[in-house]
N, CA, C and O atoms as CSV, one atom per row, in Angstrom:
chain,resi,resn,atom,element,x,y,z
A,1,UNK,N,N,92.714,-29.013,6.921
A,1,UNK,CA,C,94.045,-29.290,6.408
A,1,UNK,C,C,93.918,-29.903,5.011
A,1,UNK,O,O,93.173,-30.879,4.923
A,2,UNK,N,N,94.698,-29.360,3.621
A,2,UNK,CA,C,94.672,-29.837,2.671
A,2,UNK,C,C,95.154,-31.539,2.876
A,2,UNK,O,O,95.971,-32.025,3.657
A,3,UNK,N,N,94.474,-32.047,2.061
A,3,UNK,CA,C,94.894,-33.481,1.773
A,3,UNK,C,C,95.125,-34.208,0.497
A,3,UNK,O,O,95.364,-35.408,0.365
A,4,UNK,N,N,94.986,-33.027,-0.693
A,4,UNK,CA,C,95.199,-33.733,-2.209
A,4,UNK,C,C,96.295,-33.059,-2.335
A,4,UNK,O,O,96.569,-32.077,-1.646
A,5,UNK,N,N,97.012,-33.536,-3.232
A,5,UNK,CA,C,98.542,-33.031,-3.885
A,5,UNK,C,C,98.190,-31.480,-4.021
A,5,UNK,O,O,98.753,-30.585,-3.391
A,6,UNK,N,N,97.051,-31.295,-5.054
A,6,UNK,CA,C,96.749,-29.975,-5.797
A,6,UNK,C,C,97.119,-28.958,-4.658
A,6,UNK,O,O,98.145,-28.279,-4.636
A,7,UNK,N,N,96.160,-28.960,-3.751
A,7,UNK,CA,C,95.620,-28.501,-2.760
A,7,UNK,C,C,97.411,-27.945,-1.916
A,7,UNK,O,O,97.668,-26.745,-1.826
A,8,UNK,N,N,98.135,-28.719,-1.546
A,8,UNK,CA,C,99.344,-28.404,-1.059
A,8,UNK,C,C,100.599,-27.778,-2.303
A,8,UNK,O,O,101.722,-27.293,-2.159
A,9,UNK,N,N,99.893,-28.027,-3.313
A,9,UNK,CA,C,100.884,-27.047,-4.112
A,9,UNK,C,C,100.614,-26.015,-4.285
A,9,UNK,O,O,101.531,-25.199,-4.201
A,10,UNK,N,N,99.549,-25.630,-4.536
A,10,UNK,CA,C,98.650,-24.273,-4.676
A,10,UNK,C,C,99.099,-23.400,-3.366
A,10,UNK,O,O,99.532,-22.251,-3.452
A,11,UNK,N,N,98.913,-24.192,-2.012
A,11,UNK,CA,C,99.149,-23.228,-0.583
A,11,UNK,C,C,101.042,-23.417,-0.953
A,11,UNK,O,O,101.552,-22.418,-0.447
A,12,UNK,N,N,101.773,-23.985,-1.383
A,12,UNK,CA,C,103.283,-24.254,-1.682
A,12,UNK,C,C,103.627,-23.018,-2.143
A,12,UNK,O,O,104.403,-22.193,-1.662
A,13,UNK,N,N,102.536,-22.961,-3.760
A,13,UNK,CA,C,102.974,-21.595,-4.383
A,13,UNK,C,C,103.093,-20.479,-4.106
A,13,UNK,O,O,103.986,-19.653,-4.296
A,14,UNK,N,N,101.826,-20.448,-3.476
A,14,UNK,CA,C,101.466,-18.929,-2.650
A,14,UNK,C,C,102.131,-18.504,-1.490
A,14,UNK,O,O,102.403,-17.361,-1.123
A,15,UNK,N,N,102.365,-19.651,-0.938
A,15,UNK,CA,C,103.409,-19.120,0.483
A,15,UNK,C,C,105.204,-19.068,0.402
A,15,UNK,O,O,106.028,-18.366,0.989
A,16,UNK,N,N,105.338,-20.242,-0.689
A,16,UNK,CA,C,107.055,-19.648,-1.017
A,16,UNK,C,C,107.128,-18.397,-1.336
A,16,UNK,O,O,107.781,-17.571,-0.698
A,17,UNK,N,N,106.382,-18.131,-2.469
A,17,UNK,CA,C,107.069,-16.977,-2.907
A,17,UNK,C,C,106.415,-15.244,-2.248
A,17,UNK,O,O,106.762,-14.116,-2.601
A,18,UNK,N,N,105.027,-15.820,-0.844
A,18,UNK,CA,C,105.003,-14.437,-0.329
A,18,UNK,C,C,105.849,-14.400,0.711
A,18,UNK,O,O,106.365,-13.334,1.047
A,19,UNK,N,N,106.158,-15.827,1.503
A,19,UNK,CA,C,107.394,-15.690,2.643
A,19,UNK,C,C,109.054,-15.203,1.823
A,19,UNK,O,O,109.958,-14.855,2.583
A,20,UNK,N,N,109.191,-15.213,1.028
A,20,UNK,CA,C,110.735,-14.592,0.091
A,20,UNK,C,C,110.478,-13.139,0.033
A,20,UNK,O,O,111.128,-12.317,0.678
A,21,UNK,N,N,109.539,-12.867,-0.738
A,21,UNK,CA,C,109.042,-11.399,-0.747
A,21,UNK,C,C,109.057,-10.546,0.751
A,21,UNK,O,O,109.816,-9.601,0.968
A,22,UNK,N,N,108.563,-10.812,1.236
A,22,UNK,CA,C,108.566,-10.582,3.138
A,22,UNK,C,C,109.670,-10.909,3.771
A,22,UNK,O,O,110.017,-10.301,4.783
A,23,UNK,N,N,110.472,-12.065,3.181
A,23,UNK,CA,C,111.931,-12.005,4.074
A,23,UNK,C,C,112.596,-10.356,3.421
A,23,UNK,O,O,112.949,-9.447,4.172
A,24,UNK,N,N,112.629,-10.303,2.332
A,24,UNK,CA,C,113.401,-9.572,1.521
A,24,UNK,C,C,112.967,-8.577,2.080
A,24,UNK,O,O,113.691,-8.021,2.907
A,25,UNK,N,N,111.757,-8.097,1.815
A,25,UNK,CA,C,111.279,-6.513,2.433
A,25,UNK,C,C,112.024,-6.276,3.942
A,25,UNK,O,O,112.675,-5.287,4.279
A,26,UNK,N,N,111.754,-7.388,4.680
A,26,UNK,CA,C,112.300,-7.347,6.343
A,26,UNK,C,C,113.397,-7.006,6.129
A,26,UNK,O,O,113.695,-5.934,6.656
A,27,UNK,N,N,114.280,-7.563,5.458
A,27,UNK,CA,C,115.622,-7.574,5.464
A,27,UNK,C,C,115.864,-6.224,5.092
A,27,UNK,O,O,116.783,-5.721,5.739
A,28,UNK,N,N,115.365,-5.528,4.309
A,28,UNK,CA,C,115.549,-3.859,3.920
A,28,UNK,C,C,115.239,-3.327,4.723
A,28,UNK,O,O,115.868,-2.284,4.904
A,29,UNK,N,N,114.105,-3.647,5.727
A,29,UNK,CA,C,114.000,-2.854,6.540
A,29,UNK,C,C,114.859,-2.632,7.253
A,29,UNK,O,O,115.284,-1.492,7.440
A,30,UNK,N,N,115.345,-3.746,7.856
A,30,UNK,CA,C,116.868,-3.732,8.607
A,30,UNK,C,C,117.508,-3.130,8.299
A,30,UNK,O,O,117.946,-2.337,9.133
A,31,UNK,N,N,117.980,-3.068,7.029
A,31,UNK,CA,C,119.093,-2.001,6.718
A,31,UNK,C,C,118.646,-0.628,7.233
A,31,UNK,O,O,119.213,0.055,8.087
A,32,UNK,N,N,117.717,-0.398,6.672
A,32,UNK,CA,C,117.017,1.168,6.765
A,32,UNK,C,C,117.181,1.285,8.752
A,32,UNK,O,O,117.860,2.248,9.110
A,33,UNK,N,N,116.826,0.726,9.474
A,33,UNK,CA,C,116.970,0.840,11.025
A,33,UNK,C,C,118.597,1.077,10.867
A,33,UNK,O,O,118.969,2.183,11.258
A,34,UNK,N,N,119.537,0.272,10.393
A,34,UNK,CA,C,120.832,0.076,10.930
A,34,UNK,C,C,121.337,1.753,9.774
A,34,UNK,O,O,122.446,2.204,10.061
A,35,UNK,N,N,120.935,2.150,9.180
A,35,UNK,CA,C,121.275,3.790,8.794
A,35,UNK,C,C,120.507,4.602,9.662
A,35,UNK,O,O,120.784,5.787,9.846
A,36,UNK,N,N,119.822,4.188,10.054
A,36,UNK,CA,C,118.948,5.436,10.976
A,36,UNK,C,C,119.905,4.917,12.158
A,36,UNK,O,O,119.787,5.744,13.063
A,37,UNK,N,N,120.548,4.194,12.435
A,37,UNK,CA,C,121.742,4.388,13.502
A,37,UNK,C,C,122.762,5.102,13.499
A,37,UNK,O,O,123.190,5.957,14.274
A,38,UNK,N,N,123.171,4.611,12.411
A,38,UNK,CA,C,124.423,5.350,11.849
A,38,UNK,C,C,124.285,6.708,12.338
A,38,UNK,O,O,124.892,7.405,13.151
A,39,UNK,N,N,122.876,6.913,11.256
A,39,UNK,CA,C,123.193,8.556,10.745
A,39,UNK,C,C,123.052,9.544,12.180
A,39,UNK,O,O,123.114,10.756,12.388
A,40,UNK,N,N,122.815,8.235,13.093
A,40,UNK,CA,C,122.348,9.201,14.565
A,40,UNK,C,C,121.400,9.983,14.532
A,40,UNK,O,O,121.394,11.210,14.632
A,41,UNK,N,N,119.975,8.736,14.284
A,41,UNK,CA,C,119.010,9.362,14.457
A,41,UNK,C,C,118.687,9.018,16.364
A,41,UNK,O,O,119.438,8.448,17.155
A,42,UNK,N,N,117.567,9.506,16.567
A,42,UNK,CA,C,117.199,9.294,18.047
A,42,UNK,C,C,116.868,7.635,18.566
A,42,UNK,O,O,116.120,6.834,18.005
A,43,UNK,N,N,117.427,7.491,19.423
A,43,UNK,CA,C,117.827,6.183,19.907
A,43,UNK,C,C,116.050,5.026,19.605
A,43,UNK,O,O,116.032,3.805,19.448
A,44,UNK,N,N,114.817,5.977,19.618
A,44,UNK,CA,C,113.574,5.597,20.029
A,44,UNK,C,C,113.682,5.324,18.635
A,44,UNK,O,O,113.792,4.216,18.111
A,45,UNK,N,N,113.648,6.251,18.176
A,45,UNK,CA,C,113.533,5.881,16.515
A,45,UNK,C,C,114.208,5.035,15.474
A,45,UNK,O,O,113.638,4.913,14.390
A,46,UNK,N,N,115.529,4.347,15.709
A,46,UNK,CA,C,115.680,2.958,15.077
A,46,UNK,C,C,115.966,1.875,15.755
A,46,UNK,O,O,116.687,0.912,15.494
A,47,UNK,N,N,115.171,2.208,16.855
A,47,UNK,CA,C,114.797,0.710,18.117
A,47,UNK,C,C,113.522,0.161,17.735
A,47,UNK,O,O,113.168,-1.002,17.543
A,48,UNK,N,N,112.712,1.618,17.643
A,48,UNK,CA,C,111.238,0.405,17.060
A,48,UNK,C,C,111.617,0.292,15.318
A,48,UNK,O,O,111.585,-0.794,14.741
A,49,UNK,N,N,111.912,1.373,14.731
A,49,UNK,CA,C,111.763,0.376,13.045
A,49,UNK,C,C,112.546,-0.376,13.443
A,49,UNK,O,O,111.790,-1.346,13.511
A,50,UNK,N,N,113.943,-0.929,13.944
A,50,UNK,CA,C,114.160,-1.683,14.144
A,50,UNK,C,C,113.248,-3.093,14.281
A,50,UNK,O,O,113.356,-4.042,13.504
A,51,UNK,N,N,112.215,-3.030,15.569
A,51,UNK,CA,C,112.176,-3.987,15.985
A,51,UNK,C,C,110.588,-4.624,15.258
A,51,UNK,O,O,109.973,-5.685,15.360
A,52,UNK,N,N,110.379,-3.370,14.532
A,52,UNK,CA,C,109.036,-3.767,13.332
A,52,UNK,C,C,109.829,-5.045,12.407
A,52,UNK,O,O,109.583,-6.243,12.542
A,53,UNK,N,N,110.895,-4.408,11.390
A,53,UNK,CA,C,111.837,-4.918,10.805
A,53,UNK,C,C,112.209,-6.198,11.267
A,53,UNK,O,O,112.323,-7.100,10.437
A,54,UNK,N,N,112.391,-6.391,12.314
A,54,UNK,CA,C,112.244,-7.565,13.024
A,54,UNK,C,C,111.053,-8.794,12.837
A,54,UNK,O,O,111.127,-10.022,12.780
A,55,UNK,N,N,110.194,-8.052,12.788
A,55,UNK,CA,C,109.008,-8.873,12.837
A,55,UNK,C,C,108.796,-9.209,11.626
A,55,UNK,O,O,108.614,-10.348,11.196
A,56,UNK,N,N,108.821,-7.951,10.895
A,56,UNK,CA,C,108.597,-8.556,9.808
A,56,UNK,C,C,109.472,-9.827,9.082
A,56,UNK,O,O,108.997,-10.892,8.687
A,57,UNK,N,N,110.543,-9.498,9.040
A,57,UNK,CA,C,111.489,-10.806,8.762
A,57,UNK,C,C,110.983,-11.946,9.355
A,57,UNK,O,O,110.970,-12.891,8.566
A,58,UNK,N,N,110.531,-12.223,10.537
A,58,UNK,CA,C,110.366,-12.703,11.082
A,58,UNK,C,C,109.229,-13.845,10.820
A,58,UNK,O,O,109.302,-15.059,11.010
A,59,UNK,N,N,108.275,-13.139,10.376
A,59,UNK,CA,C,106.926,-13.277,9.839
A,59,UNK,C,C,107.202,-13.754,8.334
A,59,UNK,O,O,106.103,-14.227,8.043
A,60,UNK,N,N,107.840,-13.877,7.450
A,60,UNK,CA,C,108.285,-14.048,6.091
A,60,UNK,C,C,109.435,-15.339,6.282
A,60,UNK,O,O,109.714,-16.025,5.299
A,61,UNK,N,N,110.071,-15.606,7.615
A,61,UNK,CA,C,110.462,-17.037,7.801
A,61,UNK,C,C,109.542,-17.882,8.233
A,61,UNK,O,O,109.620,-19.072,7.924
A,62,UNK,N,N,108.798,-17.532,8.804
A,62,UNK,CA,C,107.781,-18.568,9.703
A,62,UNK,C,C,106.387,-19.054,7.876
A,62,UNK,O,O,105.901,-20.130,7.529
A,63,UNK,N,N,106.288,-17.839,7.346
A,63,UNK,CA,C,105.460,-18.279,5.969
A,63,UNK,C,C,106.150,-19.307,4.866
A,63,UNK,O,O,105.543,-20.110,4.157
A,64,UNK,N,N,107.669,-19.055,4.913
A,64,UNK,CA,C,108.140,-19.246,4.063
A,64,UNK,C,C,108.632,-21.199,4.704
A,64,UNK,O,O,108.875,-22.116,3.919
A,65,UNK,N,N,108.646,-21.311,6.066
A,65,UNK,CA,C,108.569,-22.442,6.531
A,65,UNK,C,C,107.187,-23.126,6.660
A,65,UNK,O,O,107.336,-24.235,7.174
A,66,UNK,N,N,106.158,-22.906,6.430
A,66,UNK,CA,C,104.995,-23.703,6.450
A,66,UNK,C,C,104.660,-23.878,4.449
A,66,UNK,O,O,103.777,-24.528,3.890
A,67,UNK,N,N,105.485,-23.232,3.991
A,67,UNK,CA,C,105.482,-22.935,2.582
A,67,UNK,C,C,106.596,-24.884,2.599
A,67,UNK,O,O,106.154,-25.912,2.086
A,68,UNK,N,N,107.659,-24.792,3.163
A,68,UNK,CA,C,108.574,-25.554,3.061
A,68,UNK,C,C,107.617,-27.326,3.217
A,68,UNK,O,O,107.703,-28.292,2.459
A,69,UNK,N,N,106.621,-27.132,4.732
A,69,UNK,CA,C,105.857,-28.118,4.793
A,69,UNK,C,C,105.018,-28.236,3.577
A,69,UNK,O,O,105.156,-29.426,3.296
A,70,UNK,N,N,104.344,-27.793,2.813
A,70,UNK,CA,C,103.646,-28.441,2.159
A,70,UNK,C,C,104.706,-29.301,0.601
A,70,UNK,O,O,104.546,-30.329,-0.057
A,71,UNK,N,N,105.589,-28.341,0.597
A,71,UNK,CA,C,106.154,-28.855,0.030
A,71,UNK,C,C,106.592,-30.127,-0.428
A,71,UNK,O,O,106.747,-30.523,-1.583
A,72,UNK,N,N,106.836,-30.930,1.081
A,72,UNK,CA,C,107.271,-31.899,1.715
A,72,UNK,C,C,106.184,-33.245,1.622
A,72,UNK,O,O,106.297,-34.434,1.324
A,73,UNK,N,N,105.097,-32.357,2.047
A,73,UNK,CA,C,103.904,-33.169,1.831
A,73,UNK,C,C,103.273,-33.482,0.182
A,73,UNK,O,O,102.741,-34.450,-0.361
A,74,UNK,N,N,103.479,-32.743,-0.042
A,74,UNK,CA,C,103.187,-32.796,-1.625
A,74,UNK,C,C,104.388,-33.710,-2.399
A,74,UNK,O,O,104.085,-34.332,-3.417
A,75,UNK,N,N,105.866,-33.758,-1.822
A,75,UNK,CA,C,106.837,-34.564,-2.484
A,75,UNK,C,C,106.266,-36.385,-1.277
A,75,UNK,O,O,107.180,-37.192,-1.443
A,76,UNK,N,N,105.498,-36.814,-0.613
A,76,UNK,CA,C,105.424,-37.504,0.116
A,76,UNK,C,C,103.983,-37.780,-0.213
A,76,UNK,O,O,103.347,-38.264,0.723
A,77,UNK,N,N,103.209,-37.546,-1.531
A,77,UNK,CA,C,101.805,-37.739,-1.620
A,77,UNK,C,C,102.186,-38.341,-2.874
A,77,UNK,O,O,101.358,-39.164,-3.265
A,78,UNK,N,N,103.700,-38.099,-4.005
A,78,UNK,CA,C,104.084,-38.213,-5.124
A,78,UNK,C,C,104.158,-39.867,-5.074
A,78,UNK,O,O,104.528,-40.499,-6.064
């Protein structure tokens, strides 16, 4: 576990802005599942991009919240 300021800003930098990037992508993906509904594609087929899309978002909050901890720690080392 980092324990110098540096050290938690550096993992700060790198994980805000790849958990934003990854929410964002997720979030398109979503869209892209919710037109492959629309357009009435086959039920199999925007259940799983769907539920990839899912994850991925998913995965880009959970980065973008350990992004939030160091943050925290780094304003609490100040």
């Amino acid at each position: 576990m980092p324990k110098t300021y540096q050290e938690h800003r550096r993992r700060w930098m790198i994980k805000s802005g790849g958990g934003l990037a990854i929410i964002g992508f997720g979030a398109c993906l979503i869209a892209e599942a919710a037109m492959l509904k629309s357009g009435g594609a086959a039920t199999s087929s925007w259940v799983a991009y769907g539920t990839v899309a899912l994850v991925v978002f998913n995965a880009g909050l959970a980065i973008f919240g350990d992004a939030v901890r160091h943050r925290v720690h780094m304003d609490r080392l100040e």
